[in-house]
C-alpha positions in Angstrom: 45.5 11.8 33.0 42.8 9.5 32.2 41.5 7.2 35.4 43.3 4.3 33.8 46.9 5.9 33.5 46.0 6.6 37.2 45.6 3.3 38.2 48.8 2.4 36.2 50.7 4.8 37.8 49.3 3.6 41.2 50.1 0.1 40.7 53.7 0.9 39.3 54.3 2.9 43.0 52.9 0.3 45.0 55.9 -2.3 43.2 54.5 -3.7 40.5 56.7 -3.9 37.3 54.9 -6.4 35.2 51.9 -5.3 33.6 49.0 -7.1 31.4 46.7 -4.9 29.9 44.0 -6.8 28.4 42.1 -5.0 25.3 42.1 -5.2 21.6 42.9 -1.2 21.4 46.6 -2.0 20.6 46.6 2.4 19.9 44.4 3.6 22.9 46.6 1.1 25.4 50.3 2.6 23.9 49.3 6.5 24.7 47.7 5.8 27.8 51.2 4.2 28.9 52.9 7.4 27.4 50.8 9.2 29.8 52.0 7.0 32.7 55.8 7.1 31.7 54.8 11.1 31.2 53.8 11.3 35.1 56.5 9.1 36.3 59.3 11.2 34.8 60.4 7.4 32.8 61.7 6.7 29.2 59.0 5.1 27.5 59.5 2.7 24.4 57.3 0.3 22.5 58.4 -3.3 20.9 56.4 -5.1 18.6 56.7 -8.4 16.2 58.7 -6.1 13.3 61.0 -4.4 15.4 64.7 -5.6 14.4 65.7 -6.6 18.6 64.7 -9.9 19.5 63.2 -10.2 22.8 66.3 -11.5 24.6 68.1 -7.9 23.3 65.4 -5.6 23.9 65.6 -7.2 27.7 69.1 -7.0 27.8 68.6 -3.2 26.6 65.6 -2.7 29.2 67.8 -4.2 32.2 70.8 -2.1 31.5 68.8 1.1 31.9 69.9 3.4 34.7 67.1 5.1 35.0 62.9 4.7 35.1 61.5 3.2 32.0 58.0 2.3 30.6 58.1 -0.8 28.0 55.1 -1.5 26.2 55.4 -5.2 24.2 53.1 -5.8 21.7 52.7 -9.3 19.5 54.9 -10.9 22.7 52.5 -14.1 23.2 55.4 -16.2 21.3 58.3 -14.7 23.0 56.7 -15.7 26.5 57.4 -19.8 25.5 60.9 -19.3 25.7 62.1 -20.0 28.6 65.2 -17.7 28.6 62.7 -15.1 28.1 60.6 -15.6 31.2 63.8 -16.1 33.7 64.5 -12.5 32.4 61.4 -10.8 33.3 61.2 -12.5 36.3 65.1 -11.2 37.1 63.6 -7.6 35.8 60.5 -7.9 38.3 63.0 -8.6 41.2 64.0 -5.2 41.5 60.7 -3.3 40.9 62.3 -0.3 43.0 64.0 0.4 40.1 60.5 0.8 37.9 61.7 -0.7 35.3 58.2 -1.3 33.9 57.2 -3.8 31.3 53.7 -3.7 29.8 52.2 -6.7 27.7 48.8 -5.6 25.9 47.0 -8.2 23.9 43.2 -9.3 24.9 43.9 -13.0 24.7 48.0 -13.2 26.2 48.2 -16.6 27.9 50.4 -15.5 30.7 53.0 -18.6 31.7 52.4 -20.3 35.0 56.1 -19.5 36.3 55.0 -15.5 35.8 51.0 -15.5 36.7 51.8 -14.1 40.1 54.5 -11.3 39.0 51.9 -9.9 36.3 49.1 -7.7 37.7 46.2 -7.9 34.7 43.9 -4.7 34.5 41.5 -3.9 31.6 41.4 -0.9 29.1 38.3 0.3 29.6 35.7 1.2 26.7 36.7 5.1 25.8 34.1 6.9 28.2 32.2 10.1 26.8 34.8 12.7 27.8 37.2 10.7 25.3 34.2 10.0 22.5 33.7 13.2 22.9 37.2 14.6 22.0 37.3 12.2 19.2 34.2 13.4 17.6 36.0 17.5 18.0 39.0 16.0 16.4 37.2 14.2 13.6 34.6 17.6 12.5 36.1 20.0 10.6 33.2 22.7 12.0 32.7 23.1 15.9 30.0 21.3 17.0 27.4 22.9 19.4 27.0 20.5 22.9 23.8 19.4 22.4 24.9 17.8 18.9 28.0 16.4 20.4 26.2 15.3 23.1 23.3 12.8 20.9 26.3 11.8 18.9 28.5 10.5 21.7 25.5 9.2 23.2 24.7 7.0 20.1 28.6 5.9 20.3 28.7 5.1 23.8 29.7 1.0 23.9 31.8 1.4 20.9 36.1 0.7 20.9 37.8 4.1 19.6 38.2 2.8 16.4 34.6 1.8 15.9 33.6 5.4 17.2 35.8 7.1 14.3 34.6 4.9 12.3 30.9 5.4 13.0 31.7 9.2 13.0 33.4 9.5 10.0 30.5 7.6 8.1 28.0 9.6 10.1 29.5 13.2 8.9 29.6 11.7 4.9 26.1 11.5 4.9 25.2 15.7 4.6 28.9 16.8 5.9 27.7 17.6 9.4 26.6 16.1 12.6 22.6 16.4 12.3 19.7 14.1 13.1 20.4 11.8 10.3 24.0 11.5 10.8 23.5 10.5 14.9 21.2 7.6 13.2 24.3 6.7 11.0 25.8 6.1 13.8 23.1 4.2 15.8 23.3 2.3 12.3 27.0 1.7 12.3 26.9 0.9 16.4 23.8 -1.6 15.9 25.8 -3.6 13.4 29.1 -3.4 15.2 28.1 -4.5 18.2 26.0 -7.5 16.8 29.0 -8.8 14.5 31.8 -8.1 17.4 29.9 -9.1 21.0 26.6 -10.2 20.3 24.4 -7.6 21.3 21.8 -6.4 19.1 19.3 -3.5 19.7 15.9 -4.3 19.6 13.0 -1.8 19.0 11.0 -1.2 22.2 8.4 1.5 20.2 5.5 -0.5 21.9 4.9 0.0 25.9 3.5 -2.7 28.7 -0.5 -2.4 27.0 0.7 -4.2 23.7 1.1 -6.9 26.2 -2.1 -8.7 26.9 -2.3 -11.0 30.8 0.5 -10.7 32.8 -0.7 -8.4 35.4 1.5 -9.4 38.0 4.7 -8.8 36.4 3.2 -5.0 35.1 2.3 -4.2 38.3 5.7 -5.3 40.2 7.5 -3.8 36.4 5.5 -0.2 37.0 6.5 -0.2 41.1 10.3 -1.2 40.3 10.4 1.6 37.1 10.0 4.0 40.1 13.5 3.7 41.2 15.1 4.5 37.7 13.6 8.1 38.9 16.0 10.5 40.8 14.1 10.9 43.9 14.6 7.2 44.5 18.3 7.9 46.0 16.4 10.0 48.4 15.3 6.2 50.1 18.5 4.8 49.5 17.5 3.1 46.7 19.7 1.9 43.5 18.7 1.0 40.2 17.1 -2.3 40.5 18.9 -5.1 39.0 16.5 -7.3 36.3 13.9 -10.1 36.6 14.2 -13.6 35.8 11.2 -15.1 33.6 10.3 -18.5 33.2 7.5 -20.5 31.8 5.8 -21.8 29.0 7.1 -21.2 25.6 4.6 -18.3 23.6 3.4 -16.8 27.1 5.2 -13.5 26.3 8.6 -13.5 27.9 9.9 -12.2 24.7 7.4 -9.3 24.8 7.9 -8.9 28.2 11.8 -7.8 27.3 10.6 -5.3 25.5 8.3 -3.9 27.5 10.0 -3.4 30.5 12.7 -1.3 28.1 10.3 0.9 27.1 8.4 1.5 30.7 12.1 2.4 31.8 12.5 4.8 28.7 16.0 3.1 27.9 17.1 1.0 24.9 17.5 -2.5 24.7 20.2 -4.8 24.0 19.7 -8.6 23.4 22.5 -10.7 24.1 23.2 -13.3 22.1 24.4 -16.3 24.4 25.1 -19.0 22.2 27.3 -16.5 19.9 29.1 -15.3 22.5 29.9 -18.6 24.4 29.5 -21.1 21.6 33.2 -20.5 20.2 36.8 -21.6 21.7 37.4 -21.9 25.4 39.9 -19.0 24.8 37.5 -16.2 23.6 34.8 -17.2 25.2 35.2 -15.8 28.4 36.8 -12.6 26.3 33.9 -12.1 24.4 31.7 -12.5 27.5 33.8 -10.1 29.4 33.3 -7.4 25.9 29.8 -7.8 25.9 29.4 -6.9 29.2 31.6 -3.8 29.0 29.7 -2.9 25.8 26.4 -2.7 28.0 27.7 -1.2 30.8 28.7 1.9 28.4 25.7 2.4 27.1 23.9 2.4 30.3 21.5 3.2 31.4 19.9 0.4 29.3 17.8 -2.9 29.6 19.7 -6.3 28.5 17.7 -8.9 27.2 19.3 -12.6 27.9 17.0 -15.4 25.8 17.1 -18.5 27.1 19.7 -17.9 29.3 19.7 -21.9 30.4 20.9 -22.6 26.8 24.1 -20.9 27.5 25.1 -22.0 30.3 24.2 -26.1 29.6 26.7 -28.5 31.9 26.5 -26.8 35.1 23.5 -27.8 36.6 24.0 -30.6 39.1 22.9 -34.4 37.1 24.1 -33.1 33.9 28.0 -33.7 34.2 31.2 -31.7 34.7 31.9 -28.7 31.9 34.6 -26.7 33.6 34.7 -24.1 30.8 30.9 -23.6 31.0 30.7 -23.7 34.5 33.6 -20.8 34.8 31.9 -18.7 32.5 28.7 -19.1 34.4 30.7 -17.9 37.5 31.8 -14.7 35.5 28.6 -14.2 34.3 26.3 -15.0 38.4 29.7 -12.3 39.5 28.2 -9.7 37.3 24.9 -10.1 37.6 25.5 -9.9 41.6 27.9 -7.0 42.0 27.1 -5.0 38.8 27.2 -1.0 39.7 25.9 0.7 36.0 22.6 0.9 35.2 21.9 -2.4 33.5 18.6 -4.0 34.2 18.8 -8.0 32.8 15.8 -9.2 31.7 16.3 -13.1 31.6 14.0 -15.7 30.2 14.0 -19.5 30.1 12.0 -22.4 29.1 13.6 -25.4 30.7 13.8 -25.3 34.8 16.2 -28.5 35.0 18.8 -26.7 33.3 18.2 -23.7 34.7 21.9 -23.3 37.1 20.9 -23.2 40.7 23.8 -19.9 40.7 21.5 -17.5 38.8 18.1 -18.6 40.8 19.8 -16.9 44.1 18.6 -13.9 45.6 20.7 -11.0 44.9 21.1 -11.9 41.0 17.8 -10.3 39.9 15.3 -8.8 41.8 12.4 -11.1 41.3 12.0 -14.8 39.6 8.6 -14.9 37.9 6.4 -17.6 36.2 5.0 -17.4 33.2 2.1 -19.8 32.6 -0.1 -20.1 30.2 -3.2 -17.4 30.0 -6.7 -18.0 31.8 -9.9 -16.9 29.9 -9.7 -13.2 31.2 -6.1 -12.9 29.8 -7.1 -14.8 26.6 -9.7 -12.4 25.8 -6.9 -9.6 26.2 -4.9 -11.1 24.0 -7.1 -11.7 21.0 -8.7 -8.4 21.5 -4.9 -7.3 21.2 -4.6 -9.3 17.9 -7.5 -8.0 16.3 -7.5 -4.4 17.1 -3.7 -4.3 15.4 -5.1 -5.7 12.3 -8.1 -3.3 12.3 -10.6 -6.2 13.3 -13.2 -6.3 16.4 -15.4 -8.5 18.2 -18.3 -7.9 20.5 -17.3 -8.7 23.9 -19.8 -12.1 24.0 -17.7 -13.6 21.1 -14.9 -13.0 22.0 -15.7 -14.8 25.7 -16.7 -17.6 23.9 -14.0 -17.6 21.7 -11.7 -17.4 24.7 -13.2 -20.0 26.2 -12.7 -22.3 23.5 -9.1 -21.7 23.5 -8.5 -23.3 27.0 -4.6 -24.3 27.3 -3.6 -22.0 24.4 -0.5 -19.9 24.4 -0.4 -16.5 23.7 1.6 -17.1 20.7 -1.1 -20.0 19.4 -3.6 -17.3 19.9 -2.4 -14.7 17.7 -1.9 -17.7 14.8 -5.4 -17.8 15.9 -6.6 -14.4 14.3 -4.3 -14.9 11.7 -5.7 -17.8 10.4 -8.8 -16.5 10.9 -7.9 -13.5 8.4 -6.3 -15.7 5.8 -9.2 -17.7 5.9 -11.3 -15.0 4.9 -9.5 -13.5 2.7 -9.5 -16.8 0.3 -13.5 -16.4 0.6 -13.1 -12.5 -0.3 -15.4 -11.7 2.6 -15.0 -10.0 6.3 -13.6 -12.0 9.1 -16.3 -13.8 11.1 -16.2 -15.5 14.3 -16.4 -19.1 12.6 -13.8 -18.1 10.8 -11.5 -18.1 14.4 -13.1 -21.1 15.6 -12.6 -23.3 12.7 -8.7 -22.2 12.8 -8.8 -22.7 16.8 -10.5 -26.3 16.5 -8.0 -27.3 13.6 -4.5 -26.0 16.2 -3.1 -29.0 18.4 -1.8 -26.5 21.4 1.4 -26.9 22.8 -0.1 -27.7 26.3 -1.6 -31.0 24.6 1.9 -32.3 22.8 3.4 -31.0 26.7 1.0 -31.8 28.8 3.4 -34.0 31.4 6.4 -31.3 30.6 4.3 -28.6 31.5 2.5 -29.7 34.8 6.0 -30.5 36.2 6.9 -26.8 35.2 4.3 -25.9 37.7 4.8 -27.6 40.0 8.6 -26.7 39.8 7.3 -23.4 39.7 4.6 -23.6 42.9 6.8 -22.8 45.5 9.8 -21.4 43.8 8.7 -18.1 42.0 6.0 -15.3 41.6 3.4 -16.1 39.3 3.5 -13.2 36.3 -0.2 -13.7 35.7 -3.4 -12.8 38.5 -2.9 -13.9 41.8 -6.1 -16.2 42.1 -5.1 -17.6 38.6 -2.7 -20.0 40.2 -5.2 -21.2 42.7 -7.8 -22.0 39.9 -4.7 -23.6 38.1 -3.7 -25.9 40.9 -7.6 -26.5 41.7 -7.5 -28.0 38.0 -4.4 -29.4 37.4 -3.3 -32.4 39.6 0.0 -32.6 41.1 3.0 -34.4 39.3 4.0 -37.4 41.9 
């Protein structure tokens, strides 16, 4: 038996007889209650919306059994408004030493308020490797040696069943066996299944933490924390750490900084797509929330990526009113974040601190909360060196100081439109890039720090005492030398 049928079979001996199992695998959920009924010694039966009993005569049929029964009900959300119905089931859960078991399976059953504390709900489970695994055996019509089976589970991992034989069956049209391109038919198929079904889309983490220009504080806390993903970190009694929380200026390299920390850990990355997810009715929300989740969790170890994370969660922060579905999914969500045992490290950004929720700026959610400001002249140097050197381009090191310097208050994104301009700008005079070129394009940007300028001081000063600063250590005292505080 599968870890699932064992907890079935444990809750059906400790008394429970009503059962909600909550999952969209209508198939997986029926044979893992065949496998209960199996180890119970019970009859076992299934009911569904075509079967020719109404619900009233298939109750009638399940009370009048003498001996231990298993009694899956599928497409039973309707039956559950009649009343006549639920006075049954409650009369059937009276006697639960008789284990007379009934099983509702649907991921969104509204359970009625007169039965919410007779039904026990527990959640099918993604299929784990062992049953991926199987699956792929079943679907090849040639053995498969375990190092093959073991890159294409691997890429299915986070996938329902039927996505998996889905994803496998493409994957084995492509030469007829499971080879290097097939597993990437499969990445393929899990890439778009997972963005069209939860929200979660892999990103590309080819480039490591020196495509990322400034930010020396977060690499260095990123390169000690990547130390624990190692296996001689259980030898200190260390786990996995849990993610960091970014926030700052927009075009200071959060985004980058996602991918980044992916690759430094050597594990993929998944963005979650918030507004997706939480932006539909109050009765999938929290159902796709709780899917997305489980879909990272089976592909761990991996890094989630959570953009703006403040957008997803608007209405919960105190001053900004009362939005009960938001604010429940938030507490689903700080849960998680705080008690989470796979592999998972959440990288989370966000742009505007008043809406961040004060739940997710606790201790014990992620590991560290750091700002992201905008670069100093040092860090703006690395950046457009960064730019250039990408785009085959160079600088001596005295232009590129003054250039720096004459990008004061410029975001890392504004510089790289910087050295683009500057290339487009030479290209229309058919001649090499020059210095001027740069400035002109530099002295022609408005930066966002000008349009923002009261917006961003009261990020820093929000930011003074509250987090870690991402950037060099004495960069925040020249910053607050400069920059006066807002009253």
């Amino acid at each position: 038996m599968s870890t699932f049928s064992e907890q079935i079979v444990e809750l059906v001996h400790s008394g429970h007889a009503l059962l909600h199992v909550s999952t969209r695998e209508e198939a997986r959920a029926v044979q893992q209650c065949r496998m209960v009924a199996a180890a119970l010694g019970a009859d076992f039966s299934t009911w569904n919306a075509l079967d020719t009993r109404d619900p009233l005569q298939l109750l009638d049929v399940v009370s009048a059994a003498r001996g231990p029964s298993v009694t899956v009900l599928l497409d039973f959300h309707a039956a559950l408004l009649d009343v006549r119905v639920t006075r049954r089931i409650r009369t059937l859960a009276s006697s639960p030493a008789a284990q007379r078991v009934l099983v509702l399976v649907g991921a969104l059953l509204e359970i009625p308020p007169e039965l919410r504390e007779e039904f026990r709900t527990v959640r099918l489970p993604l299929p784990d490797r062992g049953e991926l695994s199987e699956l792929l055996n079943m679907i090849s019509e040639v053995s498969l040696d375990a190092q093959t089976t073991h890159r294409a589970v691997n890429a299915a991992c986070g996938l329902t069943a039927e996505q998996a034989r889905r994803a496998f069956n493409r994957a084995l049209g492509v030469d007829g066996r499971m080879n290097a391109r097939a597993v990437q038919c499969i990445i393929r198929e899990k890439t778009a299944m997972l963005a069209s079904d939860v929200g979660l889309e892999s990103v590309d983490v080819s480039e490591g933490l020196d495509a990322m220009g400034g930010l020396q504080g977060y690499k260095a806390w990123l390169k000690e924390r990547a130390q624990a993903f190692e296996p001689g970190a259980a030898a200190y009694g260390l786990t996995p750490p849990k993610g960091v929380l970014l926030v700052g200026v927009q075009g200071c390299g959060k985004s980058m900084s996602a991918r980044c920390a992916a690759a430094l850990l050597e594990v993929p990355l998944l963005r979650l797509d918030l507004p997706m997810v939480l932006g539909t009715s109050a009765s999938t929300a929290e159902e796709n929330l709780t899917r997305a989740i489980a879909a990272t969790e089976a592909v761990a170890p991996v890094a989630l990526w959570i953009d703006e994370i403040e957008k997803g969660f608007a209405g919960t922060s105190p001053g900004q009113g009362s939005d009960t579905r938001a604010s429940r999914l938030l507490g689903a969500m700080s849960t998680w974040l705080q008690e989470r045992k796979a592999s998972v490290f959440v990288i989370a950004t966000a742009n505007d601190v008043s809406r961040i929720p004060p739940e997710l700026l606790r201790r014990g959610r992620f590991d560290e909360l750091f700002f992201v400001d905008l670069p100093d002249c040092p860090e703006r140097q690395d950046i457009l060196r960064l730019h250039l050197q990408r785009r085959g381009q160079d600088l001596p090191s005295a232009d590129l100081l003054n250039l720096a310097r004459d990008c004061a208050e410029y975001s890392g994104a504004e510089l790289e439109q910087v050295v683009i301009g500057g290339l487009h700008r030479a290209l229309a005079h058919k001649r090499a890039l020059t210095v001027p070129d740069l400035k002109r394009v530099a002295q022609d940007m408005v930066p966002l720090a000008r349009t923002y300028e009261e917006q961003i001081k009261g990020l820093r000063e929000w930011a003074r005492h509250r987090t870690r600063p991402a950037g060099r250590e004495n960069a925040v005292v020249e910053l607050f030398k400069r920059a006066p505080a807002v009253a």
